[in-house]
N, CA, C and O of each residue as an XYZ file, in Angstrom:
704
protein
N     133.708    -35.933    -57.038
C     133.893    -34.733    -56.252
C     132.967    -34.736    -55.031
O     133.366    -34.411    -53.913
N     131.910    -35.057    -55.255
C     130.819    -35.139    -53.970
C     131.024    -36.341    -52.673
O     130.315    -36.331    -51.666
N     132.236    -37.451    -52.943
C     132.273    -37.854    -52.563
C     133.574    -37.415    -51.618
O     133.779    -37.515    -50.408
N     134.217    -36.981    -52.522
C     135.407    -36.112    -51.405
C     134.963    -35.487    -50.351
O     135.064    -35.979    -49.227
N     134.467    -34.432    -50.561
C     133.654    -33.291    -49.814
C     133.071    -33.806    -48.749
O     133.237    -33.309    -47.635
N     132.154    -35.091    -49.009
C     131.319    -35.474    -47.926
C     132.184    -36.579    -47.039
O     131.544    -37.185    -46.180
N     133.682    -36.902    -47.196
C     134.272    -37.456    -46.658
C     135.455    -36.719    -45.528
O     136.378    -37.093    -44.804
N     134.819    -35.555    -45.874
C     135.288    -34.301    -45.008
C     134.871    -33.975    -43.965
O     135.402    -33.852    -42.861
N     133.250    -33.734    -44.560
C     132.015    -33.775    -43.342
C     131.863    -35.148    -42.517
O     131.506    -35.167    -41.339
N     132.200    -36.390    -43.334
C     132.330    -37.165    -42.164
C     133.059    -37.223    -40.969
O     132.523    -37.636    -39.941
N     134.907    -36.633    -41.013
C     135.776    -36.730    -40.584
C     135.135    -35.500    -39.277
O     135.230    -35.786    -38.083
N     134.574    -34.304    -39.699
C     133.945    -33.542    -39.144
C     133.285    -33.731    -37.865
O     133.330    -33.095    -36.812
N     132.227    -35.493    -38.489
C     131.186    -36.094    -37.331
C     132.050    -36.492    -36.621
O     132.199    -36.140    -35.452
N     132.752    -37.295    -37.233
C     134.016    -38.385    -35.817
C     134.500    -37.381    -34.893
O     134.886    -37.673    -33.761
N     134.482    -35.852    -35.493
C     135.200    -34.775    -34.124
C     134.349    -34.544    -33.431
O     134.653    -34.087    -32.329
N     132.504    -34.813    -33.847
C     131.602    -34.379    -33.032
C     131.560    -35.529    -31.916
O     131.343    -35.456    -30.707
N     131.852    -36.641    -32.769
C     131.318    -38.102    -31.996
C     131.991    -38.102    -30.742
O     131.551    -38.402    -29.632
N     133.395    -37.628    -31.170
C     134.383    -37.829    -29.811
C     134.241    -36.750    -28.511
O     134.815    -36.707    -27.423
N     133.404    -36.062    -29.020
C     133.473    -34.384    -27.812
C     131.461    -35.203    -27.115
O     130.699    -34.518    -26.432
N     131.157    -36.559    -27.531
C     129.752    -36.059    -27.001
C     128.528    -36.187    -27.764
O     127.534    -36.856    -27.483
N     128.749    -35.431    -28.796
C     127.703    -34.884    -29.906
C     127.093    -35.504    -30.996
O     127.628    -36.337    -31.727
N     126.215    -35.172    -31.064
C     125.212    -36.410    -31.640
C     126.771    -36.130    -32.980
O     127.671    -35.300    -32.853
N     126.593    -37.126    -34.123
C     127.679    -36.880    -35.233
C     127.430    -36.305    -36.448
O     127.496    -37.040    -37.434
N     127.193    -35.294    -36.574
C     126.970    -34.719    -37.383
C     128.309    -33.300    -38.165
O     128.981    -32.438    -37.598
N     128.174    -33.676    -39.594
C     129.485    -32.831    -39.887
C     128.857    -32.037    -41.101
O     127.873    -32.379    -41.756
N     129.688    -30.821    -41.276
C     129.066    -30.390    -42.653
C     130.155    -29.016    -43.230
O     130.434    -28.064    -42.500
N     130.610    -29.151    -44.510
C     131.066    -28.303    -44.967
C     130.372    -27.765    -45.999
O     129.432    -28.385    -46.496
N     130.861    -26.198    -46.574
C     130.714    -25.481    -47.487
C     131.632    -24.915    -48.186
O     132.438    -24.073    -47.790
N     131.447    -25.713    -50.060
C     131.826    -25.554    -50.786
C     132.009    -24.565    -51.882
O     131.032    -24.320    -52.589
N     133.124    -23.977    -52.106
C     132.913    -22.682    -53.350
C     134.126    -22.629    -54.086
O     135.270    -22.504    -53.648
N     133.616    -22.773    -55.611
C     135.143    -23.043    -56.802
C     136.054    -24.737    -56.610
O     137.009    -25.053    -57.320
N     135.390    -25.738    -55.352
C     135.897    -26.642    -55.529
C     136.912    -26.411    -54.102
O     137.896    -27.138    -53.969
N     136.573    -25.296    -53.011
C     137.059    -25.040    -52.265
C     136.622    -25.241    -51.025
O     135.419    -24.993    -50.947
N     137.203    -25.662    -49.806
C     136.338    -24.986    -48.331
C     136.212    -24.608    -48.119
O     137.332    -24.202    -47.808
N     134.942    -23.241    -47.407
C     135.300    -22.150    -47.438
C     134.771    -22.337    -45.760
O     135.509    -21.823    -44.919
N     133.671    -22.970    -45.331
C     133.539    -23.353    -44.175
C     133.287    -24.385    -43.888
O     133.032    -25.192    -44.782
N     133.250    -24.852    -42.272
C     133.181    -26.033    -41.915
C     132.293    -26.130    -40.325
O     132.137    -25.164    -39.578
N     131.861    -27.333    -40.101
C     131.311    -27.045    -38.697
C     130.800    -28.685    -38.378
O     130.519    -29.485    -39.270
N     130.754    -28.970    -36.955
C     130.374    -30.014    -36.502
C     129.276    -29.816    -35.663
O     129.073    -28.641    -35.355
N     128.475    -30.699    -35.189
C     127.281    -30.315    -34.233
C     128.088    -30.493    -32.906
O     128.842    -31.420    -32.613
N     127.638    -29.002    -31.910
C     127.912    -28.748    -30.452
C     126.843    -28.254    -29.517
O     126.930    -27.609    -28.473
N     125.894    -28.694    -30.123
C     124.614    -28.103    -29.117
C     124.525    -28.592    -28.056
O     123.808    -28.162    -27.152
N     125.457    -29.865    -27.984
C     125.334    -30.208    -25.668
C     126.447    -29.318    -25.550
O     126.210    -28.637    -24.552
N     127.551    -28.966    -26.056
C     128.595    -28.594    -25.273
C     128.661    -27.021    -25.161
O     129.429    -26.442    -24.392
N     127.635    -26.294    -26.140
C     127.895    -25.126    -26.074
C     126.190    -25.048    -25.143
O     126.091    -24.390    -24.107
N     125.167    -25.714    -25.654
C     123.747    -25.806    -24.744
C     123.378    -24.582    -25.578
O     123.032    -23.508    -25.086
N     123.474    -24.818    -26.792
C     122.903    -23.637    -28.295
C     121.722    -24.672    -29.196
O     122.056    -25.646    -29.871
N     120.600    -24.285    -29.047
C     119.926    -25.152    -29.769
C     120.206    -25.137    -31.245
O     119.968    -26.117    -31.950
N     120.797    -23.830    -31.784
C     121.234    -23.318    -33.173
C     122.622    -23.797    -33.337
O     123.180    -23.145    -34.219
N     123.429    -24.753    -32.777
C     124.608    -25.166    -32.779
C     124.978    -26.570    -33.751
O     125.705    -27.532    -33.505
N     124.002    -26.177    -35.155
C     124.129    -27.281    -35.391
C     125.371    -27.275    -36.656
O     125.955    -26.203    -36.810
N     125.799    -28.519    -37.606
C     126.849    -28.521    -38.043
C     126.697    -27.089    -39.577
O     127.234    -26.060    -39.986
N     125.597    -28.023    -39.865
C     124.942    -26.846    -41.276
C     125.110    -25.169    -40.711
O     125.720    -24.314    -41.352
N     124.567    -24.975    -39.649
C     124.517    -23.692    -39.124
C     125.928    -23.119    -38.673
O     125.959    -21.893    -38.773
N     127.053    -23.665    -38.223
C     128.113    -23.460    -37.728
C     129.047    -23.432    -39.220
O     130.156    -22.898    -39.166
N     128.621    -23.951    -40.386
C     129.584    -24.448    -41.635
C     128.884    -22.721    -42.207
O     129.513    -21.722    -42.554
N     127.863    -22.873    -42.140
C     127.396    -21.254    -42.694
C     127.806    -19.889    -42.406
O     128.179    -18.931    -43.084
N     127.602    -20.135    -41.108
C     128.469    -19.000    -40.338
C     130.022    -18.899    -40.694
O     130.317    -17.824    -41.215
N     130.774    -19.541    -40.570
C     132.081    -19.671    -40.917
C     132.077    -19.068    -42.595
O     132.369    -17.883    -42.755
N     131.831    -19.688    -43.478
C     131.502    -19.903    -44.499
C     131.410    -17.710    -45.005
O     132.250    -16.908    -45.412
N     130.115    -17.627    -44.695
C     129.830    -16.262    -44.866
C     130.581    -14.909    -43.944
O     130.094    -13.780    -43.891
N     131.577    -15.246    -43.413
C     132.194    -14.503    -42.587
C     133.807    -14.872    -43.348
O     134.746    -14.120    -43.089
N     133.970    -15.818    -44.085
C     135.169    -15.842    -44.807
C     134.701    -15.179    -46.388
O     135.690    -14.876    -47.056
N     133.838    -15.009    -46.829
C     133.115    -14.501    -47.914
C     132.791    -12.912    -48.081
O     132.536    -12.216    -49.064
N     132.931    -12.605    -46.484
C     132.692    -11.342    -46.195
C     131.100    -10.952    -47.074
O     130.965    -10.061    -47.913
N     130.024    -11.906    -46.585
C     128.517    -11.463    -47.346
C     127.696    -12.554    -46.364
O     128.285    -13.449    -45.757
N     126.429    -12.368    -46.312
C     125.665    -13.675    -45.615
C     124.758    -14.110    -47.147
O     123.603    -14.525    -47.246
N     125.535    -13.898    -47.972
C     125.317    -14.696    -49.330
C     125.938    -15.519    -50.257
O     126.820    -15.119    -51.018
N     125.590    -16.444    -50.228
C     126.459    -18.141    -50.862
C     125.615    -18.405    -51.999
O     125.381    -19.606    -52.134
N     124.893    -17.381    -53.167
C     124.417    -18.137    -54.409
C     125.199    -19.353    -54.979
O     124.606    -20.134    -55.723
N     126.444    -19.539    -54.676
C     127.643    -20.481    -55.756
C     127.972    -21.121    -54.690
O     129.178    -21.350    -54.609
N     127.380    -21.463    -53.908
C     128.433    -22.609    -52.904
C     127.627    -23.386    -53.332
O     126.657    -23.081    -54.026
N     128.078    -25.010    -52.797
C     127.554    -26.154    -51.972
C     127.898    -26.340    -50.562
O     128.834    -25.821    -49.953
N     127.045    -27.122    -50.145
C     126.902    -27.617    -48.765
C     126.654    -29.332    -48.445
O     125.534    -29.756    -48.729
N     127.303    -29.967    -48.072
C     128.000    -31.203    -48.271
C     127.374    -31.114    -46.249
O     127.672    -30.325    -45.352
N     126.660    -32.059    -46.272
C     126.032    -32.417    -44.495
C     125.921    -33.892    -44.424
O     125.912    -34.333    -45.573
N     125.815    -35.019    -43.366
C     126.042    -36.134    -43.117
C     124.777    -36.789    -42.794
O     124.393    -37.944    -42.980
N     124.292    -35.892    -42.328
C     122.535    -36.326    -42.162
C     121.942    -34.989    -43.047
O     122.451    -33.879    -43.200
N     120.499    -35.617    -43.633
C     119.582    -34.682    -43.955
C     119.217    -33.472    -42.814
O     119.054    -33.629    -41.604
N     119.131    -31.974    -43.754
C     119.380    -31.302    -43.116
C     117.722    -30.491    -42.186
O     116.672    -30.422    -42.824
N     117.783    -30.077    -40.993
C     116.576    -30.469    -39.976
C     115.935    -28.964    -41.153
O     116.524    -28.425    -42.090
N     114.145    -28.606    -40.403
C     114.139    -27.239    -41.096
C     114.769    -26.086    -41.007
O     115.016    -25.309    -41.930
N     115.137    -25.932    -39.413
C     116.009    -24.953    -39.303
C     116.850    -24.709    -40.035
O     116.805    -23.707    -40.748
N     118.085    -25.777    -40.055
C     119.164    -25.348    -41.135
C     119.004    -25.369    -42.865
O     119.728    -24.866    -43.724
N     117.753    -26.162    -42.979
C     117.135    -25.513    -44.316
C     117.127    -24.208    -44.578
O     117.902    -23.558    -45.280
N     115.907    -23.763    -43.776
C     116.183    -22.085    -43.649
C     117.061    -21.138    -43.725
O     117.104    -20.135    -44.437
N     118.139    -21.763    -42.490
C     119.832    -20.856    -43.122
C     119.711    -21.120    -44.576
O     119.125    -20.243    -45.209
N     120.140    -22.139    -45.230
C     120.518    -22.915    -46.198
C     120.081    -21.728    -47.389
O     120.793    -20.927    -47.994
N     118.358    -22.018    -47.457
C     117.629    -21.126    -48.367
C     117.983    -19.487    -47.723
O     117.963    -18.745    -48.706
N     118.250    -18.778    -46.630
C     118.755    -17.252    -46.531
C     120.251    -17.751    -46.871
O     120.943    -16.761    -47.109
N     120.573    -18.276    -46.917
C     122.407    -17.757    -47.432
C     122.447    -17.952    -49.009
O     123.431    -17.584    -49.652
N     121.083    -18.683    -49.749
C     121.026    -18.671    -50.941
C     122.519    -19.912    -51.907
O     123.236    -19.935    -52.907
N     122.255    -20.531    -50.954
C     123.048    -21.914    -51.144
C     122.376    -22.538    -51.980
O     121.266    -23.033    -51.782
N     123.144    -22.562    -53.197
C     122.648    -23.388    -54.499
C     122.250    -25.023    -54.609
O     121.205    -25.361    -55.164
N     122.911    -25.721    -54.196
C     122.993    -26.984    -54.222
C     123.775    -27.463    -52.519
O     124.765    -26.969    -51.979
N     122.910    -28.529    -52.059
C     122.824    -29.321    -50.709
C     122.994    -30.504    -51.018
O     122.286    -30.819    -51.975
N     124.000    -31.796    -50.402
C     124.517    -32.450    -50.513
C     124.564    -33.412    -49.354
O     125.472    -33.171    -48.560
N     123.558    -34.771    -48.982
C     123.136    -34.949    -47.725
C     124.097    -36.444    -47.703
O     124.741    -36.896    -48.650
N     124.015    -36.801    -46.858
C     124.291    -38.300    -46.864
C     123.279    -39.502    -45.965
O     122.571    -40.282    -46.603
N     123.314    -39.526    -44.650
C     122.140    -40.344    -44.504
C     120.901    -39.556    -44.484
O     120.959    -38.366    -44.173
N     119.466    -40.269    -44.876
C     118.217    -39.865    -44.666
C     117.934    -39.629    -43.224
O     118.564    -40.263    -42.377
N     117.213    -38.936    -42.959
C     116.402    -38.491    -41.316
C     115.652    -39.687    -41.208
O     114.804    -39.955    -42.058
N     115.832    -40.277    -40.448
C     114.712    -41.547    -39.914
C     113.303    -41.387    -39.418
O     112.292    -42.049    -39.652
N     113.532    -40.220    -38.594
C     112.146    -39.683    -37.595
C     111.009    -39.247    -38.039
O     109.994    -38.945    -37.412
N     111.329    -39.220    -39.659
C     110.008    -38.460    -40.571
C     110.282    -36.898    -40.030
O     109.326    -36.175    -40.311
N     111.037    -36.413    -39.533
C     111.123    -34.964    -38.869
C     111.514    -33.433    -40.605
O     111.151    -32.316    -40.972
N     112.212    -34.284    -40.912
C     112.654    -33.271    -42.663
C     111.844    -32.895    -43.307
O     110.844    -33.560    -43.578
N     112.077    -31.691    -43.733
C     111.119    -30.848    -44.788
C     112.400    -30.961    -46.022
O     112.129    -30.495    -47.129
N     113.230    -31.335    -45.888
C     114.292    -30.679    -46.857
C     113.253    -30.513    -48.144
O     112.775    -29.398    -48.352
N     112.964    -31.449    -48.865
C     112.580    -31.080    -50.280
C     111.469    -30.403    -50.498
O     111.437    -29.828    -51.586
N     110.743    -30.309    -49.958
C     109.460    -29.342    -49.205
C     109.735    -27.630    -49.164
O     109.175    -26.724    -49.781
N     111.055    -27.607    -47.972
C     111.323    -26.494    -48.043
C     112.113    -25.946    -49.148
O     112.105    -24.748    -49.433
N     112.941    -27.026    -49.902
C     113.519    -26.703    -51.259
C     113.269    -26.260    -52.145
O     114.020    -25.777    -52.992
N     111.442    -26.377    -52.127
C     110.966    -26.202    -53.465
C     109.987    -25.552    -53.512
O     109.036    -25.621    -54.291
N     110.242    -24.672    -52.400
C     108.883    -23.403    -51.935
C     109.260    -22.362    -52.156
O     110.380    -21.875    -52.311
N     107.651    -21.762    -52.184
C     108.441    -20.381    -52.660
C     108.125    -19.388    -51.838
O     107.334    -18.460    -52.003
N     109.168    -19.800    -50.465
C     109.196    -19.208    -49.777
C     110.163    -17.494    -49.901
O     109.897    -16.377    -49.458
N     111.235    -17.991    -50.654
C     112.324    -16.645    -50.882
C     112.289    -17.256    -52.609
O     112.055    -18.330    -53.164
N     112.663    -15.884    -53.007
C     113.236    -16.052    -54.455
C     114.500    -17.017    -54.999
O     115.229    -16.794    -55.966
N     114.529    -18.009    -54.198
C     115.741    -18.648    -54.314
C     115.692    -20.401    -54.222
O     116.255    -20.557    -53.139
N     115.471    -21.313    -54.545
C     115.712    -22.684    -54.767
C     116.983    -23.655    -54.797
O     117.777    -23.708    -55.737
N     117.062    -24.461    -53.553
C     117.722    -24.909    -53.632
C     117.910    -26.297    -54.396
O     116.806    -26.841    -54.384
N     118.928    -27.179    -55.119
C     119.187    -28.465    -55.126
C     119.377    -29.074    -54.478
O     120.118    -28.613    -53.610
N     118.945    -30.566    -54.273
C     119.124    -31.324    -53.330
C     119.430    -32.641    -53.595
O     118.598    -33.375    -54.129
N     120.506    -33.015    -53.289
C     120.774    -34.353    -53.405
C     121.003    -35.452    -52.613
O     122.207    -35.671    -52.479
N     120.083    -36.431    -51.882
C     120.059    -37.181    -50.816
C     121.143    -38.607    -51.187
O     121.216    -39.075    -52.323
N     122.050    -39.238    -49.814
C     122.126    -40.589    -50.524
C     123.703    -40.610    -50.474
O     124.328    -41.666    -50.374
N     124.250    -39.476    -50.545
C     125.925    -39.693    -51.126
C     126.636    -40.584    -49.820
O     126.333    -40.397    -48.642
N     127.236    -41.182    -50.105
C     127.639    -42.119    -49.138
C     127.067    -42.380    -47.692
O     127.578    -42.032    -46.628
N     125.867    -43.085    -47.895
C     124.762    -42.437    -47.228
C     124.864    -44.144    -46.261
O     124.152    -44.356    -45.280
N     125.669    -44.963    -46.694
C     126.157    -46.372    -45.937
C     127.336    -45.515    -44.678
O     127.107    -45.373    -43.477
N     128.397    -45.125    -45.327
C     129.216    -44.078    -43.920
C     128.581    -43.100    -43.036
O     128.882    -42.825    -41.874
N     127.672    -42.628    -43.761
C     127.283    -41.246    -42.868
C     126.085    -42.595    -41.706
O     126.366    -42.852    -40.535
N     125.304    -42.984    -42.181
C     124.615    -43.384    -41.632
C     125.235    -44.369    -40.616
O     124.647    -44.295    -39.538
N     126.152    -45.187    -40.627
C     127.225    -46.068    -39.668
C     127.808    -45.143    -38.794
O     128.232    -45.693    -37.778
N     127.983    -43.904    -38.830
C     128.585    -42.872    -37.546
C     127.827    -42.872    -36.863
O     128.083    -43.304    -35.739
N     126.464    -42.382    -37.170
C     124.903    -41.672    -36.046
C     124.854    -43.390    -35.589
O     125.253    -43.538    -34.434
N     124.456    -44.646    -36.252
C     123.974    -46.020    -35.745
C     125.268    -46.065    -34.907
O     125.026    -45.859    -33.718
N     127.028    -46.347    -35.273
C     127.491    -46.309    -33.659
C     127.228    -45.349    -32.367
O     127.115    -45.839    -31.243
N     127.134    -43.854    -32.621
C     127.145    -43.431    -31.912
C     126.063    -43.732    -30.911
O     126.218    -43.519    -29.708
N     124.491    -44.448    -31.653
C     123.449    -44.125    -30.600
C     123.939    -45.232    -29.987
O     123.915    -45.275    -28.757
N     124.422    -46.223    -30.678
C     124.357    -47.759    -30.083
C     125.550    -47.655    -29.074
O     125.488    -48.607    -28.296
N     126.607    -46.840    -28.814
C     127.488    -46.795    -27.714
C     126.507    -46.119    -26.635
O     126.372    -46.445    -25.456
N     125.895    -45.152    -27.301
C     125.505    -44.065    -26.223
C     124.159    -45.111    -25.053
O     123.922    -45.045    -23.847
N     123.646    -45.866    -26.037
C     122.393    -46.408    -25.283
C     123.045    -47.562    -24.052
O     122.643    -47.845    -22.923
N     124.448    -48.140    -25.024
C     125.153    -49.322    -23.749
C     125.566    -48.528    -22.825
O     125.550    -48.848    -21.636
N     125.998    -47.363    -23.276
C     126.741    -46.293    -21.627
C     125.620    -46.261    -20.888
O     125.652    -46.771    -19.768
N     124.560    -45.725    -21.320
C     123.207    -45.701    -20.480
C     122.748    -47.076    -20.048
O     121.981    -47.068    -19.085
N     122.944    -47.822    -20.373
C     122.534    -49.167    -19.503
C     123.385    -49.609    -18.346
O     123.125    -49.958    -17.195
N     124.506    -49.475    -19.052
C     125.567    -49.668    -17.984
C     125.872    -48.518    -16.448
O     126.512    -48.639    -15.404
N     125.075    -47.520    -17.021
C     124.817    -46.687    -15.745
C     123.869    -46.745    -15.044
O     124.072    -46.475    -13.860
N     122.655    -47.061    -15.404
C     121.603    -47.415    -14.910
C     121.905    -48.865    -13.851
O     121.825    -48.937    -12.625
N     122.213    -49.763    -14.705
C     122.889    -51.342    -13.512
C     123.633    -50.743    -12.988
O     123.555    -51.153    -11.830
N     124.607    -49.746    -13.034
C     125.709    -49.382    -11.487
C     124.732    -48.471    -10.785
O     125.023    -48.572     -9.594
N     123.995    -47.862    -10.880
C     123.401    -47.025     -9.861
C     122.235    -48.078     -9.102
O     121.795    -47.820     -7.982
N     121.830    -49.245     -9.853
C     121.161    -49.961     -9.528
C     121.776    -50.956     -8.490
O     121.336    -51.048     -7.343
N     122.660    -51.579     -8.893
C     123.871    -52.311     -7.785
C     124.066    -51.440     -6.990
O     123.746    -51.862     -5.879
N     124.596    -49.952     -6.927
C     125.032    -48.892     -5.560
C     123.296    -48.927     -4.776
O     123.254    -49.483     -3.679
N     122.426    -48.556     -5.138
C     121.198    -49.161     -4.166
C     120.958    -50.046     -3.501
O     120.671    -49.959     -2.307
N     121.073    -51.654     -4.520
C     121.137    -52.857     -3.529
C     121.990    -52.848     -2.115
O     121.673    -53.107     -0.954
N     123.525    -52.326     -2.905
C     124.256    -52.394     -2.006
C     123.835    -51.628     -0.554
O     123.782    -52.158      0.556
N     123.614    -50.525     -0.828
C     123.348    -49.574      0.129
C     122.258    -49.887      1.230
O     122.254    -49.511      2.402
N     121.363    -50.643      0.584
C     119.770    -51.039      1.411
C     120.155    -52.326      1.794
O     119.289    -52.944      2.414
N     121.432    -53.019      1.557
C     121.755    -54.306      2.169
C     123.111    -53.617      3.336
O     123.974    -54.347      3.822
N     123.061    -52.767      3.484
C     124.684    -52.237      3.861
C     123.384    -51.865      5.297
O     123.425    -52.514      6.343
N     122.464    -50.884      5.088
C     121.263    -50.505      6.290
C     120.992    -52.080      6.760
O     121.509    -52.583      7.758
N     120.512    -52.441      6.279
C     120.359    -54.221      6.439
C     120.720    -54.731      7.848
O     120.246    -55.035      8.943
N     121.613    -54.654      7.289
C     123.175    -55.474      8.342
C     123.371    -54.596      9.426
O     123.285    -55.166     10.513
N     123.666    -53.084      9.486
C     123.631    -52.614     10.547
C     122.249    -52.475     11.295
O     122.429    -51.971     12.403
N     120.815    -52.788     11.014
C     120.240    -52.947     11.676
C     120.387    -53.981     12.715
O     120.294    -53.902     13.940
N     120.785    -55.548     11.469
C     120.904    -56.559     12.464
C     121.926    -56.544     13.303
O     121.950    -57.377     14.209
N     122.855    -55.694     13.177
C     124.147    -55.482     14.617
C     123.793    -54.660     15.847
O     124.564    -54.670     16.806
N     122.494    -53.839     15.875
C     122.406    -53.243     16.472
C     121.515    -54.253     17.597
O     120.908    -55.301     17.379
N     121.713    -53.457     18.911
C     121.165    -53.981     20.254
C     119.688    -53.966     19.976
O     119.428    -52.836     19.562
N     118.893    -54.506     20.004
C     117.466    -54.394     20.347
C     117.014    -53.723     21.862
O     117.290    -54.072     23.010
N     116.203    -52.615     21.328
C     115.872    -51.772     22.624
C     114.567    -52.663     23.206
O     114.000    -52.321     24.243
């Protein structure tokens, strides 16, 4: 079952991957159901809170009619940052469902999981197809870094060109 779910949230990232966005996907689960869903859009909307966890919550608790999810899961593609921990632990989301690890050392997930910060604890389970989730974010940076190279050498060639283009019309010109 966890593997379904998170093959949802992947399909999720590939919609983020294609608009731009770093790839990140994430749904929320209740009775074996969807109840929300969300992809990361924080370049396209320029929402620092635009992330997939946060957008799957929102949805999620607005089809629930409550900003309370004791009985869901939440099925995300990367480990989830603290922020959307935080949603996570206020919507009282039982069990979290990650797939690749955070690389950056940046995650509190199990930290914030297991504090007692609110009366409420979440589960956490890192890892679930954590070879796919993690192959979306590694293509995406690795396209994103060749686009950036490849823009950098054309703006670099439009200079040469340009300071060889002054060049030449110096040497056509009459000497005063």
């Amino acid at each position: 079952m966890e593997e379904k779910f998170m093959r949802e949230a992947i399909k999720l990232a590939e919609r983020a991957k294609k608009r731009g966005e770093v790839p990140i996907g994430a749904v929320v689960v209740l009775n074996g159901k969807i109840i929300g869903k969300g992809y990361n859009l924080r370049t396209r909307l320029q929402m620092a809170t635009a992330h997939a966890e946060m957008r799957a919550i929102d949805r999620a608790c607005k089809k629930e009619h409550s900003w309370r999810l004791p009985e869901a899961e939440l099925y995300v593609t990367l480990e989830p940052c603290p922020m959307c921990m935080g949603a996570i632990l206020n919507a009282r989301i039982r069990r979290v469902y990650f797939g690749a690890y955070e690389q950056k050392g940046r995650s509190l997930t199990e930290a914030l999981a297991n504090a007692n910060l609110l009366n409420h604890k979440v589960e956490v389970t890192g890892g679930v197809l954590e070879g796919e989730c993690s192959a979306v974010l590694t293509s995406f940076f690795t396209e994103m870094r060749a686009r950036e190279k490849a823009e950098k050498e054309r703006k670099k060639a439009q200079k040469a060109e340009a300071e060889a283009a002054v060049a030449r019309r110096a040497a056509r010109s009459p000497k005063k």
